[in-house]
N, C-alpha and C positions, 0 to 999 in steps of 0.2 A: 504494500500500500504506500502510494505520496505523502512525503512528509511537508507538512504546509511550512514554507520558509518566512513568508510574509502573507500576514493579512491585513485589513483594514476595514471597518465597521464602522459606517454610519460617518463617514469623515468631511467634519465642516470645516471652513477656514476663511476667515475673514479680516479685509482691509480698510482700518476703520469701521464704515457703517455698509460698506458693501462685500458682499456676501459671495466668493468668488469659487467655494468650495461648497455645494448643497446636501451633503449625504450619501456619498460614496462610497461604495465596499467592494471589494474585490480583494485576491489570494494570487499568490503563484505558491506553487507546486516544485519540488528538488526539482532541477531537470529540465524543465519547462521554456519555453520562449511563450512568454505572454507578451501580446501588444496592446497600447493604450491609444486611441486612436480617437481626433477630432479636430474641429478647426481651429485654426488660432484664435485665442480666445475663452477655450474650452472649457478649462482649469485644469489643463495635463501637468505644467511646468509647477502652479502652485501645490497640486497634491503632493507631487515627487520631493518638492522640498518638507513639506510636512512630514514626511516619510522619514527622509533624513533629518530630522530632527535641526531645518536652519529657518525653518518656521513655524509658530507655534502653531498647533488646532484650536480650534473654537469649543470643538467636542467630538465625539466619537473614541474609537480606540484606534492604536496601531500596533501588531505585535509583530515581532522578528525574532526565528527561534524562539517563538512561544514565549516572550518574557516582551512587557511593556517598552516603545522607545521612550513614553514621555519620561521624563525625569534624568534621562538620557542626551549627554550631545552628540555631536556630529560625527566628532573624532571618536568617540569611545563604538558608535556605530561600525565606523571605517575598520576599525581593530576588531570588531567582530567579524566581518567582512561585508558589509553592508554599502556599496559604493557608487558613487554618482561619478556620471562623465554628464556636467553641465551644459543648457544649451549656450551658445557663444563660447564655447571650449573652456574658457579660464585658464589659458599656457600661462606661464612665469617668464613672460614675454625677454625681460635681458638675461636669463638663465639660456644655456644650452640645452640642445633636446638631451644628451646625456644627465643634466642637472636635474631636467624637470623631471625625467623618469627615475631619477633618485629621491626627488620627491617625494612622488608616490609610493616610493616605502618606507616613506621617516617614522609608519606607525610600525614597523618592524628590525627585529636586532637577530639577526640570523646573518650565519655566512653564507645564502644561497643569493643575495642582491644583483652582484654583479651577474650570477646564472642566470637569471631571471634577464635584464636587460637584454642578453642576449636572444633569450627565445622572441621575445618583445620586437626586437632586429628582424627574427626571424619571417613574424608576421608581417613585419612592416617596411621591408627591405631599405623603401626610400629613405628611411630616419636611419641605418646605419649609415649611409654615404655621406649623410649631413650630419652626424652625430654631436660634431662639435660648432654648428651652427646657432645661430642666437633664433629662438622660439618669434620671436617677434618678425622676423624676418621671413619669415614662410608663408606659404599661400595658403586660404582658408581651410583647404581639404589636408594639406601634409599639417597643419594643425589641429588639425579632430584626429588625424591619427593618432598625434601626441597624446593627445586629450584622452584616447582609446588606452592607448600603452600604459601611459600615467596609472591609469585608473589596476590596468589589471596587474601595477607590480604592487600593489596593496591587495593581492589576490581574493578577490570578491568571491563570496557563496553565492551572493545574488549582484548582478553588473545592471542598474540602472542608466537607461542613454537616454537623453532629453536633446530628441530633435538633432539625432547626428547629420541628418542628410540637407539640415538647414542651409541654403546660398549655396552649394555647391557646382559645380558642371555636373553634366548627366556621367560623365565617364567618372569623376570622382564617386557618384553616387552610386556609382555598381559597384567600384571598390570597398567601397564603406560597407554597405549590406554583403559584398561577397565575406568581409571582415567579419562580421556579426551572426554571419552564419557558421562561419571557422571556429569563434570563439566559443557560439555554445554549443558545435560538437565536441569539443575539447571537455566539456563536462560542466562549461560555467553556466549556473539558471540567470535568464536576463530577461528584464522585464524594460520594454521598446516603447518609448512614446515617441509618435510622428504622426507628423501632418499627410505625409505621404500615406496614405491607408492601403494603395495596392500595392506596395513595396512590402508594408510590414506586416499588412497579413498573410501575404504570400511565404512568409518565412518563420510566420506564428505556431503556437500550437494551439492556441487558446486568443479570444482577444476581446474587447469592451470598448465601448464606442460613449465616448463623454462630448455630451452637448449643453453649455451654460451651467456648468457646475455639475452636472449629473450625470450619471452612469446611463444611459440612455438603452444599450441594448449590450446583452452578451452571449458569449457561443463559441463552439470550435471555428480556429479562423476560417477555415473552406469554408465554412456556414457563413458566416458574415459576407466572406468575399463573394459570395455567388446572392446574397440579399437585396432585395430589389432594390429598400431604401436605401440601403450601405449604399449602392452601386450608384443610386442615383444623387444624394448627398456626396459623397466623397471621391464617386472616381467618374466622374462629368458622362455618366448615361442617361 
């Protein structure tokens, strides 16, 4: 049986007096590629931050590994392996990509770091050849790679991606998604928020469809992607 890695019940979230999060609930599953899918605007980016504990909720719950985030911050999430790759990447712009992906394991003190960089390399070829390049200096997509690599040398149980495929070229965007499909066969559960909904259902296992704060509709992605309204809502039928 699926062990539930992340859920969320009932999850509200509000700025100031506007109400940006309506009552959300959704799980992933060990294993899983769930996608969160809706327009901009939706409340994908703010739940995810709730999630990760860099905003607070209004009410509901969120559990990870079965035990509360609230009371919980970000960092102490990240050390359980709980990790965000942000939308707009968030590089350490005058660091090198070598620096930034040292970064991303400043919650860990093992000698396997520089190992790890290098598998990192290995998904990412273009960021070996640049290694010693300043982050700020790159173009948007070899930055979400960063962004990507960053994220998984804090090796995530669950790899949250907020809008990877955002501004990119089409050919950057295949690469991205061929990335995110590599990473959770590799064994890591990710949970995909995007605008792009026949991308990332096409690569989901599971997916839920958030409209003005709400969870709006849910289902195995084939289900979604073959749904009238999905279809007609989000992939221009």
């Amino acid at each position: 049986m699926s062990k539930t890695l992340l859920k969320v019940s009932g999850l509200k979230v509000a700025y100031g007096g506007i109400q940006a999060v309506k009552g959300v609930s959704f799980e992933v599953q060990e294993g899983e590629l769930v996608s969160l899918i809706g327009a901009n605007g939706a409340g994908k980016t703010t739940t995810l931050k709730a999630v990760t504990a860099t905003l607070p909720a209004a009410s509901g719950s969120i559990e990870y590994l079965g035990q509360p985030v609230k009371g919980q911050g970000a960092w102490d999430l990240v050390k359980q392996g709980l990790v965000m790759v942000p939308e707009g990447r968030g590089v350490f712009a005058r660091m090198t990509i070598t620096e930034n992906l040292q970064m991303g394991a400043y919650v860990r003190n093992d000698k396997e770091i520089e190992a790890d960089i290098d598998k990192v390399f290995a998904i990412f070829p273009r960021l070996k050849e640049r290694r010693a390049q300043l982050a700020g200096t790159m173009s948007g997509g070899e930055q979400q790679m960063l962004a990507m690599g960053r994220a998984l040398m804090a090796r995530p149980k669950v790899l949250l991606l907020d809008e990877p495929s955002m501004g990119l070229s089409p050919m950057m965007v295949d690469k991205i998604f061929e990335v995110v499909a590599d990473i959770h066969s590799r064994g890591t559960t990710v949970l995909l928020v995007e605008q792009n909904a026949s991308r990332a259902l096409g690569l989901a296992d599971r997916g839920y469809v958030m409209d003005s704060g709400e969870v709006t509709m849910t289902g195995p992605a084939k289900q979604l992607l073959a749904d009238p309204k999905v279809r007609a809502a989000y992939l221009g039928d």
